[in-house]
Legacy VTK file of the C-alpha trace (Angstrom):
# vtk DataFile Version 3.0
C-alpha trace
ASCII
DATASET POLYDATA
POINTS 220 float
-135.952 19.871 39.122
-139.333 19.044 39.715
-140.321 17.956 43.262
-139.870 14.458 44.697
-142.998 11.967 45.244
-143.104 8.867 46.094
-142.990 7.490 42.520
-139.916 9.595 41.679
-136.996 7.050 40.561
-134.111 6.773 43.276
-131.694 8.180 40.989
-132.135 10.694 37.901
-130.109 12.459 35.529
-128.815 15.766 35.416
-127.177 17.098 32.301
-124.430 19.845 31.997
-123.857 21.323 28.494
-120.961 21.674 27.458
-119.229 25.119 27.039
-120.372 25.842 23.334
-124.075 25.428 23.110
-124.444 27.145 19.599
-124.178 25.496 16.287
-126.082 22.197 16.138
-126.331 21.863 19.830
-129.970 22.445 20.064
-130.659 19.367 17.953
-128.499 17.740 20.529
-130.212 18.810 23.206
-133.434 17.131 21.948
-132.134 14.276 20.928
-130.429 13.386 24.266
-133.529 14.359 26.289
-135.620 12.358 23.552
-133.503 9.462 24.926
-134.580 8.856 28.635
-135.809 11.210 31.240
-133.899 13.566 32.883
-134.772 16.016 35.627
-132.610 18.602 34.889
-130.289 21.134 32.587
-127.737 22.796 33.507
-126.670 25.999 31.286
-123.003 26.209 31.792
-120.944 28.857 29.145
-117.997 31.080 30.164
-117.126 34.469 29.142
-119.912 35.417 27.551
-121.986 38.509 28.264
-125.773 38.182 29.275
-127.400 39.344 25.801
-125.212 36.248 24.285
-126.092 33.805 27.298
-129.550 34.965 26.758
-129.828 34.073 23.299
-128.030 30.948 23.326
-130.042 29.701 25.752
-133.784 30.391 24.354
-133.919 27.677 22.255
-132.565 25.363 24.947
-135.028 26.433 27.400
-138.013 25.947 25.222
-136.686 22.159 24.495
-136.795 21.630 27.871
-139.672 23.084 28.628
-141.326 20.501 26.132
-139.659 17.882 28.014
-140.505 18.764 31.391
-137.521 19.151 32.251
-136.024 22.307 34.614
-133.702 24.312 33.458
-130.758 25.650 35.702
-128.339 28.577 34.858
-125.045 27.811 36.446
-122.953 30.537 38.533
-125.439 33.648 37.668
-128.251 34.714 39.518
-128.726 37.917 37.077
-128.985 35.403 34.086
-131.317 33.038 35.667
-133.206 36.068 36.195
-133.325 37.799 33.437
-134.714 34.606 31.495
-136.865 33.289 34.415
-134.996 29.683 34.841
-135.994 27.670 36.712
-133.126 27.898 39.257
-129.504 28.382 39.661
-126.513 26.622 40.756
-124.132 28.533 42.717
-120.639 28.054 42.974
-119.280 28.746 46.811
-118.266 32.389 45.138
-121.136 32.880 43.206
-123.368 34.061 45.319
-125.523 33.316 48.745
-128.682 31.300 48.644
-130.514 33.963 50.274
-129.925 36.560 47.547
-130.536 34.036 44.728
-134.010 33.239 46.702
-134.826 36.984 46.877
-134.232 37.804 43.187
-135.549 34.423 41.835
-138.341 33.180 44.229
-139.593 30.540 46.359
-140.579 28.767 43.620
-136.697 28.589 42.073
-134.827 25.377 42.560
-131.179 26.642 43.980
-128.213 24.126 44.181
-125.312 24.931 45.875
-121.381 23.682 45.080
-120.540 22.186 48.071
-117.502 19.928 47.111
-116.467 17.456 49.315
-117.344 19.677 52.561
-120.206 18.182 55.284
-119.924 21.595 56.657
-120.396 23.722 53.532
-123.356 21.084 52.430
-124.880 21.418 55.764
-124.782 25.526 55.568
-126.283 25.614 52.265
-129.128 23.505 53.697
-129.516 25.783 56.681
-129.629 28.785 54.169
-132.455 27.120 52.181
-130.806 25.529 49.298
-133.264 22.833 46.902
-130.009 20.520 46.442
-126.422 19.913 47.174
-123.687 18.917 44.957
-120.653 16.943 45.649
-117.705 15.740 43.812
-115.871 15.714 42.146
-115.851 11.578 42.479
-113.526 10.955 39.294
-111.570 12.518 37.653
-113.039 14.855 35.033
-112.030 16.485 31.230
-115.005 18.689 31.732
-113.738 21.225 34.257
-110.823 21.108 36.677
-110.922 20.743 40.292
-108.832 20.528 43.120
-111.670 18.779 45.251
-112.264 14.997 45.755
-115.487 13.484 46.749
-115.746 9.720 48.415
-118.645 7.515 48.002
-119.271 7.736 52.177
-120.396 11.255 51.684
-123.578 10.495 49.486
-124.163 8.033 52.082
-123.620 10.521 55.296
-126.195 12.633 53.963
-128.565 10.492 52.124
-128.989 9.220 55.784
-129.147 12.529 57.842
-131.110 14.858 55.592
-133.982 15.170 53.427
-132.512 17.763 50.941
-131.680 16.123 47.331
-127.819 15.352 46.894
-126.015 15.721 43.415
-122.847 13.884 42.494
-121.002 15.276 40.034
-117.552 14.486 38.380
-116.248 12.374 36.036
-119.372 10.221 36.157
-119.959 7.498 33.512
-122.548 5.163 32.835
-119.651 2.335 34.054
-118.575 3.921 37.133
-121.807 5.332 38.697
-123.253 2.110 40.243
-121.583 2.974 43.323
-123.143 6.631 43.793
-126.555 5.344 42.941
-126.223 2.594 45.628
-124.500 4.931 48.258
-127.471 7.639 47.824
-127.038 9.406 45.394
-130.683 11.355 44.040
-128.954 13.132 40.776
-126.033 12.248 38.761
-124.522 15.556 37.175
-123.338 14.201 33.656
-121.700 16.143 30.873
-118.612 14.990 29.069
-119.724 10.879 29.295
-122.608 12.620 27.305
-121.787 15.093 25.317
-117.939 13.774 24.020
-120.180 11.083 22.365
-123.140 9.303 20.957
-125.995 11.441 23.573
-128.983 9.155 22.363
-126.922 6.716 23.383
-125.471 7.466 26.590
-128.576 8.564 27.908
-129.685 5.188 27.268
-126.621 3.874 29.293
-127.101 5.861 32.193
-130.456 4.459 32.457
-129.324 0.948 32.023
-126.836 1.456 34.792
-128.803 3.579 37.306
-131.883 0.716 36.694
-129.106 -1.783 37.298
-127.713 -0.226 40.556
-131.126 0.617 41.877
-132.070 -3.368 41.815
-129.138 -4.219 43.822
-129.821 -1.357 46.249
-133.194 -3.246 46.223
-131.960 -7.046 46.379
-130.091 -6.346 48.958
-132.382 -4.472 51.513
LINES 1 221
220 0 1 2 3 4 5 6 7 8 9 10 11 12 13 14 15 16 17 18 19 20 21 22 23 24 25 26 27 28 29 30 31 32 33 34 35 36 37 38 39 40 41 42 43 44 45 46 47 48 49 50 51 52 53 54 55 56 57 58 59 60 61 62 63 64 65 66 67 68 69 70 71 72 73 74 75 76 77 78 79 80 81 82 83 84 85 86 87 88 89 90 91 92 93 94 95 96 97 98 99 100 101 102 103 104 105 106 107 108 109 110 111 112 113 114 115 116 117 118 119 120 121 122 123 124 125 126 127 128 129 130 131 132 133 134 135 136 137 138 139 140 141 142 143 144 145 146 147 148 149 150 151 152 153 154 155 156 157 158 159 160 161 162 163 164 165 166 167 168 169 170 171 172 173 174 175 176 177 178 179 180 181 182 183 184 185 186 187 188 189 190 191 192 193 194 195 196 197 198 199 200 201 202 203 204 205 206 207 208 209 210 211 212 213 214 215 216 217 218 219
């Protein structure tokens, strides 16, 4: 994720690939980031070793790179490492913030799982974490979880803190008018994406955060 200025939009996108990234995916990637700006990728497989990781994600990396746009290993610090992301996310048993900042950084952009917990979000923040993510918000086909999210929780910290918030789960361009308005600086998307048309959802999200934004606005 690329740092904050005053011009940065209120709200930005965050994509999450889906679980197989091989075949035509790279052509997907492009496309969907050809689509509308987004701030950020998420590399999320399972069960793969590094060497596979590693080369599934090379092309994906590069297509980002081209877009500007930073490029986040999810769970593993020794992957993110290995092919110099740009950060990591860390799940609450993935790893400490400290250890991902010594192999990675200061430079790294580190996110932290916090669920729906004030006090695990406010500990990653103490430790030094780039971003917190919450959620899930609705229900999700992308990954389970045992943890909801509610819409007062972006707003809790939006006002408190100065460290970016993330919502993630089950987010669609219908249903995320209320995160955007409640605070929220990233919307983690995958399956709203991915499961269909990615030109066009991209597009969607935009239309929706744009939408959400100006009523944040006509109402101040």
């Amino acid at each position: 994720m690329r740092a904050m200025t005053d011009q940065t939009p209120a709200c930005q996108l965050y994509l999450i690939s889906p679980l197989e990234t091989g075949g035509d995916f790279p052509q997907r990637l492009e496309r969907a980031l050809a689509a509308g700006p987004v701030a950020a990728f998420q590399f999320r497989v399972k069960g793969l070793d590094q060497h596979e990781a590693a080369r599934l994600a090379e092309p994906l990396q590069a297509i980002c790179a081209a877009h500007d746009v930073a490029f986040i290993v999810n769970d593993s610090i020794p992957l993110a490492k290995r092919i110099k992301a740009d950060g990591v996310h860390l799940g609450q048993k993935d790893g400490s913030v400290e250890d991902a900042r010594e192999q990675l950084g200061r430079d790294a952009q580190i996110g932290v799982t916090c669920h729906a917990s004030r006090h695990l979000a406010m500990e990653a923040g103490e430790a030094g974490a780039d971003y917190v993510a919450f959620g899930a918000f609705f229900p999700s086909n992308t990954k389970q979880t045992d943890h909801h999210a509610e819409v007062d929780l972006l707003q809790w910290w939006s006002m408190l803190f100065e460290i970016p918030c993330v919502a993630i789960g089950g987010i669609t361009p219908d249903n995320c008018g209320p995160l955007v308005e409640a605070g929220a600086d990233f919307l983690a998307v995958s399956g709203a994406v991915w499961d269909g048309d990615e030109a066009a959802s991209i597009a969607a999200f935009h239309r929706a955060i744009s939408a959400a934004a100006s009523q944040v606005q006509s109402d101040m």
